[in-house]
KEKETOR-471922 format. One record per residue (C-alpha): x, y, z negated; residue in one letter. Coordinates in steps of 0.1 Angstrom, whole numbers, plus 5000, padded with zeros to 4 digits. Example, Ala and Ser with C-alpha at 12.3 -4.5 7.8 and 13.67 -1.06 7.14 Angstrom:
    u    v    w lumke
 5123 4955 4922     a
 5137 4989 4929     s
end
This chain:
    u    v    w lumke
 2387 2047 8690     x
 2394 2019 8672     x
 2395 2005 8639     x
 2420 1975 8627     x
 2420 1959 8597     x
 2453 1943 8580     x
 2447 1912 8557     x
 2475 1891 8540     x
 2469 1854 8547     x
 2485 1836 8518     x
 2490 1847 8483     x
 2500 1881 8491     x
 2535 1897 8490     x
 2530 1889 8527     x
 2549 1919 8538     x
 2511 1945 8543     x
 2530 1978 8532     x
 2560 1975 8561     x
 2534 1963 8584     x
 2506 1988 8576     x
 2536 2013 8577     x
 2541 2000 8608     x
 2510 2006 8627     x
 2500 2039 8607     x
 2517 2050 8644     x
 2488 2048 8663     x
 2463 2055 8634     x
 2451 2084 8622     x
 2436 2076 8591     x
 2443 2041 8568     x
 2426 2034 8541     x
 2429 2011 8510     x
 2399 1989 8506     x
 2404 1972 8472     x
 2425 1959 8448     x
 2442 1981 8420     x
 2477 1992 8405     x
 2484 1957 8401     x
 2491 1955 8439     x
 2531 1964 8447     x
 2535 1972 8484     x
 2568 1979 8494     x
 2580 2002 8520     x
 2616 2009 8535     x
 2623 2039 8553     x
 2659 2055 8565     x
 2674 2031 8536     x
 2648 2042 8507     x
 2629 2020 8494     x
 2594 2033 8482     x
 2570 2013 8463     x
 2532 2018 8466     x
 2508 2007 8438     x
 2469 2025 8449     x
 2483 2053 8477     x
 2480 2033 8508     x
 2515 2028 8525     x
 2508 2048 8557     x
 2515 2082 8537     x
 2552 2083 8544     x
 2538 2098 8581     x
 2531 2129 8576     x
 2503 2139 8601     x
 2480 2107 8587     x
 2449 2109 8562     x
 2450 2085 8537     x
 2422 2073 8518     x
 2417 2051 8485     x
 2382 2031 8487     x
 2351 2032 8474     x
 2363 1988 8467     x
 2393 2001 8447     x
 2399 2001 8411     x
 2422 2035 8401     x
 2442 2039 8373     x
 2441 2075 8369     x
 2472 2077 8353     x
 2492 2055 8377     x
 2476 2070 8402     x
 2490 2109 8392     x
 2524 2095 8388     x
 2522 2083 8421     x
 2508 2111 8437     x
 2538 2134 8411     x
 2569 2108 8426     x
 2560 2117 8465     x
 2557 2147 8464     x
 2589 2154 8442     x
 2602 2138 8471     x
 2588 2163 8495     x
 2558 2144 8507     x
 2525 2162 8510     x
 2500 2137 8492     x
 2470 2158 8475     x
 2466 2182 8513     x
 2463 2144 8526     x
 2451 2121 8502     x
 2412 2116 8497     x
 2399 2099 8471     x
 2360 2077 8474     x
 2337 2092 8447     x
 2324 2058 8445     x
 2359 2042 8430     x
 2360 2029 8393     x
 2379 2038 8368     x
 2401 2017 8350     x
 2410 2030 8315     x
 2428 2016 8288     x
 2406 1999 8272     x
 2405 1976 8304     x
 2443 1973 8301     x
 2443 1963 8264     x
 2410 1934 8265     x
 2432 1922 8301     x
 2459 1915 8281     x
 2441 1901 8252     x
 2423 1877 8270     x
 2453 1866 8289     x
 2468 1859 8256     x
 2442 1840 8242     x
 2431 1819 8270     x
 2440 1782 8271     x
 2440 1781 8312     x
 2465 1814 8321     x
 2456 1829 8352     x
 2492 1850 8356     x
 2472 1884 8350     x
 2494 1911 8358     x
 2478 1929 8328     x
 2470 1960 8344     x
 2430 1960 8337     x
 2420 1950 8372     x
 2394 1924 8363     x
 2376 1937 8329     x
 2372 1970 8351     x
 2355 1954 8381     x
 2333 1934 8352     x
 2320 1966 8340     x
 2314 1977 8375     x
 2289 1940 8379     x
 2274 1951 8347     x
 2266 1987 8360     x
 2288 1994 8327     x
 2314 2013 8351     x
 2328 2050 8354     x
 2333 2064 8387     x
 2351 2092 8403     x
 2323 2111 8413     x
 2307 2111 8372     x
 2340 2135 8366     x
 2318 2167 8383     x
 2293 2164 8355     x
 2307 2169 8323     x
 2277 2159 8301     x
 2268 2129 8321     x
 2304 2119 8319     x
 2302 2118 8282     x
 2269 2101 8283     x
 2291 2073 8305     x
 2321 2071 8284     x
 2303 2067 8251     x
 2275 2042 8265     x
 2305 2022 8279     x
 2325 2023 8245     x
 2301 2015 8222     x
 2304 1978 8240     x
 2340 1980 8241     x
 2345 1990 8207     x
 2325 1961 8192     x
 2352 1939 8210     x
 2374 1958 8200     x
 2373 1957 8163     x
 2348 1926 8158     x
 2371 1900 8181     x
 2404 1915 8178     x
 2404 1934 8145     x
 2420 1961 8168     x
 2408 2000 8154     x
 2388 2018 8186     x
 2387 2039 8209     x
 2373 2075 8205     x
 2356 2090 8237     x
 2378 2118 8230     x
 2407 2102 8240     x
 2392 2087 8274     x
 2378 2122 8284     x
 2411 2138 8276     x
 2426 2115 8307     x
 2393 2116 8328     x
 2390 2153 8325     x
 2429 2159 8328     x
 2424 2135 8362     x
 2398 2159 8373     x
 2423 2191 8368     x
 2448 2172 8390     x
 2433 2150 8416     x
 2396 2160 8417     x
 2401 2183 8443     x
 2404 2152 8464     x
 2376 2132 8457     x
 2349 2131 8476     x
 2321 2107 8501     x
 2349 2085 8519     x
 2322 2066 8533     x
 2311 2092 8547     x
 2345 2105 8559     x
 2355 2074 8575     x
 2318 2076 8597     x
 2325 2108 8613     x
 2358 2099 8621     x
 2346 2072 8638     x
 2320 2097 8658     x
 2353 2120 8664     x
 2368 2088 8678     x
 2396 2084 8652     x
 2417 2058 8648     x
 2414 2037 8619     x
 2435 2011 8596     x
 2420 1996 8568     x
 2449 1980 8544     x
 2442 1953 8515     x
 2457 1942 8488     x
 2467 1908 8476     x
 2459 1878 8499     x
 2430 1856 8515     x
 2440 1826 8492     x
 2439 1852 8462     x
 2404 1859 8468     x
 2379 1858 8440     x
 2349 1836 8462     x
 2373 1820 8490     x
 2405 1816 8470     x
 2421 1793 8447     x
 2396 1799 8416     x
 2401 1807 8385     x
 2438 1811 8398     x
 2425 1845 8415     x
 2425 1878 8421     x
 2390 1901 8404     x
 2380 1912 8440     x
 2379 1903 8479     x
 2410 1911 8498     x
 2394 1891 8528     x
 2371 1908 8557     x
 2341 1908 8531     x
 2361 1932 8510     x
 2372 1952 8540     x
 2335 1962 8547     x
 2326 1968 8510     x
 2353 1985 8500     x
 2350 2012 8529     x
 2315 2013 8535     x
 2323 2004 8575     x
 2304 1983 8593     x
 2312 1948 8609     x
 2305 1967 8644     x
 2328 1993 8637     x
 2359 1968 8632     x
 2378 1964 8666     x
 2409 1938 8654     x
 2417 1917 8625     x
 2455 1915 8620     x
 2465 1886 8591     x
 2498 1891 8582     x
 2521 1864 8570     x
 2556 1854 8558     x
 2579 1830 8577     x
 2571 1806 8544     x
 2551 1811 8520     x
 2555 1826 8479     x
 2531 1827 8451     x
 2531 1846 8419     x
 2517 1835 8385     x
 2499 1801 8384     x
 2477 1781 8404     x
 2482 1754 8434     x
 2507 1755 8455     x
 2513 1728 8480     x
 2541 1736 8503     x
 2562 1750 8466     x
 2597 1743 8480     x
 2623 1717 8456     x
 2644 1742 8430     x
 2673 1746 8450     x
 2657 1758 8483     x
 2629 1777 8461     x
 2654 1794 8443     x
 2678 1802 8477     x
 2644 1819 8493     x
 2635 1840 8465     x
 2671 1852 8465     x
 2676 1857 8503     x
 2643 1873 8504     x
 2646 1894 8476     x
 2612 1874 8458     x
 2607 1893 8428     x
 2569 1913 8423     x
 2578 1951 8432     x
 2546 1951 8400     x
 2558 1930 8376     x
 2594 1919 8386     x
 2582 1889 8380     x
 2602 1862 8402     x
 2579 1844 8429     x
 2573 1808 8435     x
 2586 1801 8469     x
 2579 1775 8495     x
 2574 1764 8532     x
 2547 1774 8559     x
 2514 1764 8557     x
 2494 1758 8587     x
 2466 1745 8567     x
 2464 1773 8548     x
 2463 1796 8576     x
 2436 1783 8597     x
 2415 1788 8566     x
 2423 1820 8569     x
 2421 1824 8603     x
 2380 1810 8598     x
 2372 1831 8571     x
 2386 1863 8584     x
 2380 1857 8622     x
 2416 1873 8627     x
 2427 1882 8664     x
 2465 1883 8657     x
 2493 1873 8635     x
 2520 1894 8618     x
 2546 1872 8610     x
 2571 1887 8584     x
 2610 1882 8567     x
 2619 1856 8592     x
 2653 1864 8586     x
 2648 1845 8551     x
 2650 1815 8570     x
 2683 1822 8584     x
 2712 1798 8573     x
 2684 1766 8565     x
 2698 1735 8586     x
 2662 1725 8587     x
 2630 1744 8584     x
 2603 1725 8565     x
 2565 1732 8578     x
 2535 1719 8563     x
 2507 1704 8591     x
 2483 1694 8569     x
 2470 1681 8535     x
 2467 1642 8525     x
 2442 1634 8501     x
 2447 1601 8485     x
 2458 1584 8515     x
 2438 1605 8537     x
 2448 1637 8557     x
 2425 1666 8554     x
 2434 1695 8568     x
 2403 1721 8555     x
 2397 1719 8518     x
 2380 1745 8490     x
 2413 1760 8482     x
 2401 1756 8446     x
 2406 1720 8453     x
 2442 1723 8463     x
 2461 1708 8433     x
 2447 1676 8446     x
 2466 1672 8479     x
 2498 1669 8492     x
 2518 1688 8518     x
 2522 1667 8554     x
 2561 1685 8560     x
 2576 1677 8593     x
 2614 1694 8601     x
 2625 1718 8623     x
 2657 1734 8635     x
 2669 1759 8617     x
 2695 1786 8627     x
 2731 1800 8617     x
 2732 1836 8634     x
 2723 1870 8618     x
 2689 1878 8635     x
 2682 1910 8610     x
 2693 1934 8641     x
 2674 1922 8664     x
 2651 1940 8678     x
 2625 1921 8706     x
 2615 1881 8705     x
 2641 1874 8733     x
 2671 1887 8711     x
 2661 1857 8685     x
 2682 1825 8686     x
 2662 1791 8704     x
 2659 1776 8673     x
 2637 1809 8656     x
 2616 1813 8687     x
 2606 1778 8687     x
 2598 1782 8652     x
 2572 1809 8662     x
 2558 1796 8694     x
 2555 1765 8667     x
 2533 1782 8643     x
 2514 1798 8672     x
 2505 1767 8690     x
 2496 1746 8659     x
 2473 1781 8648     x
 2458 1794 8680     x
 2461 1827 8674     x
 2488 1851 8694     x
 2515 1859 8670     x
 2514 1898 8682     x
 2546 1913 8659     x
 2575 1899 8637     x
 2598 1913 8613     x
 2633 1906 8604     x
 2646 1931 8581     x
 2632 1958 8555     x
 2636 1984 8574     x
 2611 2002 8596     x
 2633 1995 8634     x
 2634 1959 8625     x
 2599 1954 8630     x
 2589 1946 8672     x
 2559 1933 8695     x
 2563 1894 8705     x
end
């Protein structure tokens, strides 16, 4: 048995999906923890890419039981589509998909005041619009729907209306915008219910006795550590915990029953939306990343902000998440760079410091030192002694300076391009 949970160590877009794709392998069951539709986590398999926004990314393997969290926030309609898209593509989702009774809902009302707020807000967080925060709101003011309310009909109404009597007045009163009718949002909640109910159940629950049955587990997050709402750079956040917190709340397992922490990471670093960003590469090599490593948000299509490693960064991460073992992802990116810049640590007006409230990060500046880079084509390779001098000592680098055994890297999209150190 055992039971390994996959975080992204940066700002997400670390490369989770083809790593959680990955290891699905030895696991029998993986399981999204939290996070909602406004996560994009890209998979490539046989030369098809797939993109996954709530269905955790080990479904392409068809023997493995997936599981969306009691921690996640579902889009019902997203989520259909989703399910729809596979299995026009001849994957069997709803036979393997289960569904916590204990997710919220988030509904279009969520969508609309996310977007409104965005708008109107003098300090822009980079929202991706998609309802993820007013929706875990309502679930901190017990204002929330949840899977499991789609059994009882009445009570259901009794939710909808109690939550829309709120929304409404912000609706009309602060927006001048007409409202919603609870019509409308039962119409998608009972149609959800006809389509997907048949998979919802206790995943809590689910994921114990698979325990006691000696299953295999992999719990997958979304985002990344320095996107999270307490330990990230706030306001510039995410609306929920994609560290080892989250991993726990969002599944209902137990700090016992976690065996390995894997943080995953890029071979530099990217950003989307706004906030600090220390390592942010110059224009031209920011601009030559994002195009050798195809930096655009598989959500949004948004491009991302790209930059050099961040050591700093990751031995937060590394403390906060107690992670066993690195992931270290798209090192082909770096191929071509006469010299690799890294970041050591942070000076502070004069001053290094190397651990810092990441809310605080707009205050420092990156400590860069140069290394080699490397000319050959190393996106065939297939095992750490196939990689050029110059790419190895770039990893033993990173390892040293972080302590932590670098366990995998990956150096193309596709699945064969992904080996043990």
């Amino acid at each position: 048995m055992s039971c390994i949970v996959a975080i992204g160590t940066q700002w997400g877009d670390e490369g989770k999906a083809k790593m959680i794709d990955y290891l699905t392998r030895d696991a029998d069951i993986v399981a999204r923890y939290q996070g909602g539709a406004n996560a994009g986590h890209t998979v490539v398999v046989n030369d098809k890419k797939f993109v996954f926004h709530l269905i955790p990314s080990g479904i392409l393997h068809e023997d493995k039981k997936c599981i969306i969290g009691n921690g996640v926030v579902l889009d019902p309609i997203e989520l259909i589509e989703e399910i729809d898209l596979l299995e026009s593509k001849g994957y069997n989702v709803k036979d393997r998909l289960i569904i916590s009774d204990s997710a919220h809902f988030i509904l279009p009302y969520h969508k609309t005041l996310d977007s409104l707020l965005e708008e109107g807000s003098e300090e822009k967080i980079g929202t991706t619009k998609r309802g993820i925060g007013p929706c875990y709101a309502d679930k901190c003011l017990r204002a929330g729907i949840r899977t499991g309310d789609i059994f009882d009909e009445a009570y259901l109404l009794k939710r909808v209306t109690a939550a829309l009597k709120v929304k409404n007045l912000q609706l009309e009163k602060m927006y001048g915008l007409p409202p919603v009718t609870a019509d409308e949002i039962m119409e998608i909640l009972l149609d959800f219910k006809a389509k997907a109910g048949a998979m919802v159940t206790n995943s809590q629950k689910f994921l114990y006795e698979a325990l006691k049955h000696k299953k295999n587990i992999l719990l997958e997050g979304a985002q990344g550590y320095a996107l999270d709402i307490d330990h990230g750079t706030y306001p510039f956040v995410t609306s929920s915990n994609p560290t080892i917190g989250g991993a726990l709340i969002g599944s209902g397992l137990n700090a016992g029953d976690i065996t390995e922490v894997l943080g995953i990471t890029k071979a530099y670093v990217t950003r989307v939306g706004e906030g600090p960003f220390p390592t942010e590469a110059d224009e031209d090599d920011s601009e030559r990343l994002r195009v050798n490593g195809n930096e655009f948000g598989a959500t949004t299509g948004r491009p991302r902000r790209c930059g050099w490693f961040d050591i700093p960064l990751l031995k937060k991460s590394i403390q906060i998440n107690g992670l066993n073992s690195l992931a270290i992802t798209k090192l082909d990116v770096l191929t071509g760079f006469e010299k690799i810049n890294i970041c050591i640590g942070y000076d502070l007006n004069g001053e290094r410091v190397d651990d810092i409230c990441l809310s605080k990060l707009s205050t420092v500046k990156p400590i860069l030192i140069e290394m080699d880079g490397w000319e050959e084509n190393i996106s065939k390779c297939k095992s750490f002694d196939e990689l050029p001098k110059n790419a190895k000592n770039y990893i033993n680098f990173i390892e040293e300076e972080l302590n932590v055994p670098v366990s995998y890297i990956s150096v193309a999209p596709g699945r064969e391009f992904t080996f043990k150190k």
